[in-house]
C-alpha positions, 0 to 999 in steps of 0.5 A: 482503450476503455469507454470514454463516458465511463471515463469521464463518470469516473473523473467527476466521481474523484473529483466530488470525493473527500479528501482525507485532509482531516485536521478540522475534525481531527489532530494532526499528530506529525511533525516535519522532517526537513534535510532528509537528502537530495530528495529527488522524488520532491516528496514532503517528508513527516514523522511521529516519535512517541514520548516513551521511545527508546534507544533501539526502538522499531520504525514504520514508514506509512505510504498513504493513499490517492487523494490523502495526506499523512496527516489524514491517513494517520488519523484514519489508520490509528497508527500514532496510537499504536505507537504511543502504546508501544513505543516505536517511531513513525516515518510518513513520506507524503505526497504533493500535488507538483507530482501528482494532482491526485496526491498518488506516489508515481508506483508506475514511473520508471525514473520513481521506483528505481534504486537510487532515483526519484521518490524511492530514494526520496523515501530511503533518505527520509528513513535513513534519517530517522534511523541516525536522529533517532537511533532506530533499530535498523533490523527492525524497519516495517513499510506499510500503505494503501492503494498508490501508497500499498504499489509504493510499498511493493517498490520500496521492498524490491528496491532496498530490501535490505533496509526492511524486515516486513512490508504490508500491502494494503489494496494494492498492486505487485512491484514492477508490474506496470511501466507506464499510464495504461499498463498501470489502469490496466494492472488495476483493472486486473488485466495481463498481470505477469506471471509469478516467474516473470513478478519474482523476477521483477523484484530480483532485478530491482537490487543485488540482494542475496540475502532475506528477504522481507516478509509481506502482509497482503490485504486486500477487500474481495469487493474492490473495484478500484484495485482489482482483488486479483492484484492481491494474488499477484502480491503473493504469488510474487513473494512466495516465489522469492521466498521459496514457498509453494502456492499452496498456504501452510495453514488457513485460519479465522482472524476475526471472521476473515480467512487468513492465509499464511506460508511458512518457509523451511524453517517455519517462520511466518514469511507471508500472510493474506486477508480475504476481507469478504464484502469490503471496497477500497480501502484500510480495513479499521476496527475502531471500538472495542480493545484493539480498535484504533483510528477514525472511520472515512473515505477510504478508511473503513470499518470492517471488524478487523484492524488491519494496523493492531494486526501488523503490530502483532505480525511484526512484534511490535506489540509488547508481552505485556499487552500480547493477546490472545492468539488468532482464532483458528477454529474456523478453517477453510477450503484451500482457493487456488490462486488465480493464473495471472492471464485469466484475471479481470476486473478493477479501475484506477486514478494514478499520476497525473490523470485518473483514468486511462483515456480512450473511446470505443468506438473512437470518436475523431482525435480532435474531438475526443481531445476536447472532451477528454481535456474538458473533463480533466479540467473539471476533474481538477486533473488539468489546468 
């Protein structure tokens, strides 16, 4: 139970944030998908197909963040530009405020990140469509997002990880690992994470998956407060653990200054990659001058020197030989950190569903008064009607 004037402090602190509702100062480049399926999750569906596509051409889905839009994140994030320049088609699943007020993806619901129930297969309809209307190559379907959107992308690798090659998590938080409310403030907050058995066993539940499984691209800024760091090593402990690779990284380089992990499997294909973004909060890491820059700089999308989606471009091929790069700079190399046991993380704080931080008080006020306060302050917060 955590402080309730903190609490409070922290509704009104989302509650004055900026949406990344941006069309007023910026296009949105998305188009609607409608009969995608049953959709039981309720969720809005867009998408963006560049004029070059061809037959067989790759598809990234895009989770966004609390308090965004599709529209909004795909502005921030630059990645209808990257797919202008190479040539792949764009799935943006997109929230709405009948779910959650706070425009989050339920990471934590049990009846939403199920196989065959709610927004995961919400999400799964929309890019079996896409796939059929625009004859996309199915051995070549990516996920990505931030924050809610980023535990979304962990739920959607767990539970169809047939249907993706890769996945990036982005800020965000281990498949599984939160079944309700609390547990999900808590998980964010970096606190009783499970084990890297119990994560991988989490994952291994969620399908009958006995083939691959998908790569996974883990960024995360060491300055987070929203979303625990600690969470970041929990993503990665949960897919080496799958992958069969031991917690020790194959190799440690530079990439644009940030230390990037990888773990190689027997076969030395590049199955796991994570950024450390030293002194970065919440948020998308941008780069938005220079050659590989791309996206716009706001709430939640920030400025780093690193460009977190030119990046993924190049870890899932998506890039073009003609427009290929040089390679990472790998001449900063640095000392191996052991991952942190999952029982001795702490930190973080979080908004998720339909109220943006757990409720409690220390010590308690009566129940009556604190309900008054509490419901007080969700209706300021815009949380609570």
């Amino acid at each position: 139970m955590r402080n309730l004037s903190n609490t409070i402090k922290r509704l009104a602190t989302m509650r004055n944030a900026t949406d990344l509702h941006w069309n007023a100062s910026g296009p949105d480049r998305l188009t609607d998908l409608s009969d995608f399926g049953s959709n039981p999750g309720n969720l809005r569906a867009r998408f963006y197909v560049p004029e070059a596509l061809a037959d067989n051409a790759p598809l990234v889905v895009v989770l966004h963040g609390c308090t965004q839009s599709a529209g909004g994140y795909d502005l921030g994030s630059g990645w209808s530009q990257m797919a202008d320049r190479f040539g792949f088609a764009l799935l943006f699943p997109e929230q709405q405020r009948a779910n959650n007020p706070n425009l989050c993806f339920n990471w934590f619901s049990p009846e939403d990140i199920a196989r065959g129930s709610g927004e995961a297969l919400s999400i799964r309809q929309m890019v079996d469509t896409v796939v059929h209307k625009h004859l996309i190559d199915t051995s070549r379907i990516f996920v990505t997002g931030l924050s809610a959107g980023a535990a979304m992308t962990s739920v959607m690798l767990a539970t169809y990880p047939e249907v993706f090659a890769g996945g990036a998590i982005i800020a965000g938080l281990p498949f599984g690992c939160a079944q309700t409310m609390p547990q999900a403030f808590d998980r964010m907050r970096g606190h009783q994470i499970p084990d890297r058995a119990e994560l991988a066993a989490l994952v291994r539940g969620a399908s009958n998956h006995s083939g691959k499984w998908p790569t996974v691209s883990v960024w995360h800024g060491t300055a987070d407060s929203t979303v625990n760091a600690a969470n970041a090593a929990a993503v990665t402990e949960q897919w080496c653990a799958l992958h069969g690779v031991g917690p020790t990284p194959s190799r440690i380089e530079s990439a644009k200054g940030y230390p990037r992990r990888v773990w190689c499997d027997a076969e030395g294909r590049e199955v796991i990659e994570e950024y450390s973004i030293t002194g970065m909060g919440h948020g998308t890491p941008l780069e938005v001058g220079g050659d590989e820059g791309c996206g716009k700089e706001g709430p939640f999308m920030l400025e780093a020197s690193i460009s977190s989606t030119r990046h993924l471009c190049r870890f899932w091929g998506l890039d073009c030989a003609a427009d290929s790069e040089a390679p990472l700079d790998t001449s900063a190399r640095f000392a191996y950190r052991e991952l942190a046991p999952a029982a001795n993380r702490v930190g973080a704080e979080v908004g998720t569903r339909a109220v943006a931080e757990p409720v409690g008080v220390n010590p308690a006020p009566t129940i009556e008064g604190a309900g008054k306060v509490i419901e007080d302050a969700l209706r300021r917060a815009g949380l609570m009607r």
